[in-house]
C-alpha positions in Angstrom: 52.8 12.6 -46.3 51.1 11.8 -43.3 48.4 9.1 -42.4 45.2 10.4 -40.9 45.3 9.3 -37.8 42.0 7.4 -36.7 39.2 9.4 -34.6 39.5 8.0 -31.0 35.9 6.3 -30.0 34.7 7.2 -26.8 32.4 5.1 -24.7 28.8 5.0 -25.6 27.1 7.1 -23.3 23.9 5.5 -22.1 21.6 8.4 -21.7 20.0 9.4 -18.6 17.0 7.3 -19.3 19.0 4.4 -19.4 20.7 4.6 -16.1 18.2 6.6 -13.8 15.3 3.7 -15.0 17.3 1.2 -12.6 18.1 3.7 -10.2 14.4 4.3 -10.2 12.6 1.2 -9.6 15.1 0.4 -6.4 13.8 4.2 -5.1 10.2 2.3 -5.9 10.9 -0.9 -4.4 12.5 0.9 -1.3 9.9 3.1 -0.9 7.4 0.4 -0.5 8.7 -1.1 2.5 9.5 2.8 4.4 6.2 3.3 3.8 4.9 0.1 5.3 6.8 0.9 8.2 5.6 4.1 8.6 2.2 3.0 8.7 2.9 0.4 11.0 4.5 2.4 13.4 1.7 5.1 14.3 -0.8 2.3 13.6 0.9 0.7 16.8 1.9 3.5 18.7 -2.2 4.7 18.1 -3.0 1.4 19.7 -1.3 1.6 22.6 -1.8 4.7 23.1 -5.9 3.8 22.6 -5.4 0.3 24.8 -4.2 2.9 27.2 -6.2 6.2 27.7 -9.4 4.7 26.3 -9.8 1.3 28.6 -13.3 1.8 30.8 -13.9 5.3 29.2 -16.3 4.1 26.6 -16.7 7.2 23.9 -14.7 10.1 24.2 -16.3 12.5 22.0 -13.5 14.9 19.9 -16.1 17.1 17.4 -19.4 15.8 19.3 -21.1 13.2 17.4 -19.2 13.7 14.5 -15.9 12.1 15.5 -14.9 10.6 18.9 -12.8 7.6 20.2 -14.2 4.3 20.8 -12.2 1.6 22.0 -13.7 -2.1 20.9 -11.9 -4.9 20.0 -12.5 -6.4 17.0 -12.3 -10.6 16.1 -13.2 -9.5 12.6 -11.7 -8.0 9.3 -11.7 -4.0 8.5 -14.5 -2.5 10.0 -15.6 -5.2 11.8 -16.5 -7.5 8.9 -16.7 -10.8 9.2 -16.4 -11.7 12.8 -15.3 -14.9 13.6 -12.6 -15.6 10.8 -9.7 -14.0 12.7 -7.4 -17.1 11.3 -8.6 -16.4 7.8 -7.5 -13.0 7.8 -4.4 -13.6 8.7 -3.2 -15.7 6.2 -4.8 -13.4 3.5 -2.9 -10.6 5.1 0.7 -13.0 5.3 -0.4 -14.0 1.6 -0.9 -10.3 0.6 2.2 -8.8 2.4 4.2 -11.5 0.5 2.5 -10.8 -3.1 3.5 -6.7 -2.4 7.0 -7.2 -1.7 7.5 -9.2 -4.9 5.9 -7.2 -7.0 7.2 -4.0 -5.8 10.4 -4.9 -7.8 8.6 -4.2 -11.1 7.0 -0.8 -9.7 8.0 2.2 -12.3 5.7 4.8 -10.5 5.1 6.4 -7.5 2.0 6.4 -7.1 1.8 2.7 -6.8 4.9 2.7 -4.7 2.7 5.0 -2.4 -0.5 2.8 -2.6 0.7 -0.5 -2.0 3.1 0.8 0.8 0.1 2.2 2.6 -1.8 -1.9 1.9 1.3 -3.0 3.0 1.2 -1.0 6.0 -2.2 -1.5 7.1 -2.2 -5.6 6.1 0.5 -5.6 8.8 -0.5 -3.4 10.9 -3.6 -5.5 11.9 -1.8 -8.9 11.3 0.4 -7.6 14.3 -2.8 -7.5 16.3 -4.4 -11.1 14.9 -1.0 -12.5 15.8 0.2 -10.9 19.6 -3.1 -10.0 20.9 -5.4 -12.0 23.0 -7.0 -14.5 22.5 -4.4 -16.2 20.7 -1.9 -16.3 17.9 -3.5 -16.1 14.7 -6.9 -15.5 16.8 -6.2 -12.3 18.5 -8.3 -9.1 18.1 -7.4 -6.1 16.4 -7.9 -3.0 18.3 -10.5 0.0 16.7 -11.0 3.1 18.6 -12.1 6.1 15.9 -15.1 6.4 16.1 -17.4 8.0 13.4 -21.5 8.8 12.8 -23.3 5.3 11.4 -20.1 3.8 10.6 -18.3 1.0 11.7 -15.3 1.8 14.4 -12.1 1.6 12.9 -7.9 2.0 13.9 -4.9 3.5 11.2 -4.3 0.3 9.5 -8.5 0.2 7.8 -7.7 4.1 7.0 -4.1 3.1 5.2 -5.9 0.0 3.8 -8.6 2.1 2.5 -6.5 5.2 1.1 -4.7 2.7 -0.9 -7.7 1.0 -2.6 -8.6 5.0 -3.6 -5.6 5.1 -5.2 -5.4 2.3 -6.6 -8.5 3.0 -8.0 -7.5 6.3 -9.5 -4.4 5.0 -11.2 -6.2 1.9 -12.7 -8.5 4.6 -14.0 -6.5 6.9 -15.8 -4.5 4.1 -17.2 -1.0 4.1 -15.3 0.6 0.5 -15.3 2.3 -1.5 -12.2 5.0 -0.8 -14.3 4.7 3.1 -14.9 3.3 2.9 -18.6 0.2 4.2 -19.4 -1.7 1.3 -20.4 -4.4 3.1 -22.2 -1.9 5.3 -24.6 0.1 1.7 -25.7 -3.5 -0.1 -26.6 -4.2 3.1 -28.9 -1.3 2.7 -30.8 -1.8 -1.0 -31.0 -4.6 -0.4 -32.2 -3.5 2.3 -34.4 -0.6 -0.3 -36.0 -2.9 -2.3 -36.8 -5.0 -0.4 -39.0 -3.3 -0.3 -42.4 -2.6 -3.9 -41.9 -6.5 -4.9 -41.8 -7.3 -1.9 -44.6 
């Protein structure tokens, strides 16, 4: 009579949620920093460009009054905030731009990958300016050209700066995490757990 033989074990498969989640916060963690680049890039090449064409012109209207280039040059934060703390600025944005790129290791969305790639962009973009520009390192003033009706003239970098508060915004709101979890649906069923425990 012969022995059974034994069933031969085969190795544990880990599941496609297993191994895409890693995969998938490096594609969130790169994605941060292409973004930035991005961002930096036409928020440089839009300056020179501005520095350029726009030197002596004073407005250039583009849709009349409702949009037109303006080149200033601004000692101050976004939108021309604050003028007079150029030094300040800069080491919030160094400070920021540090903070992003450590955190975007725990990213597990896109969206945030997206919105703190575009803060990441535009933090750098006008550091670049506070840091090369005249009058100084650390001092120098960021170039704003767009031009809009009773608002304050602004460059790419305040646009990428303000798209990613939006979004921010929006995701904080309908409860996506940093992390990808949606923070609202795991503090109802807390909540729910708890329940027959203080019944």
């Amino acid at each position: 009579m012969t022995e059974p033989t034994p069933p031969t074990t085969s190795p544990v498969d880990p599941g496609p949620t297993e191994s895409a989640a890693p995969r998938r916060k490096k594609a969130y963690a790169a994605a941060v920093p292409l973004i930035a680049l991005v961002v930096l890039g036409l928020d440089q090449l839009t300056k020179y460009l501005a520095v350029k064409e726009l030197t002596g012109e004073g407005r250039v209207d583009v849709v009349g009054d409702l949009f037109g280039f303006y080149l200033i040059r601004n000692p101050g934060a976004a939108f021309s905030l604050a003028t007079g703390s150029t030094w300040i600025f800069s080491v919030v944005a160094i400070a920021v731009a540090v903070f992003i790129i450590r955190i975007s290791r725990t990213l597990g969305h896109w969206g945030w990958a997206v919105a703190l790639g575009l803060l990441l962009g535009g933090a750098v973009g006008n550091l670049t300016d506070r840091v090369f520009r005249a009058p100084g390192v650390f001092r120098g003033h960021v170039v704003d050209f767009l031009a809009l009706p009773n608002w304050p003239i602004f460059n790419l970098a305040d646009c990428s700066i303000t798209c990613a508060a939006v979004l921010i915004a929006v995701l904080s709101i309908i409860g996506i995490g940093i992390d990808g979890r949606r923070v609202s649906s795991e503090k109802t069923a807390e909540k729910t757990a708890e329940k027959p425990e203080n019944a």
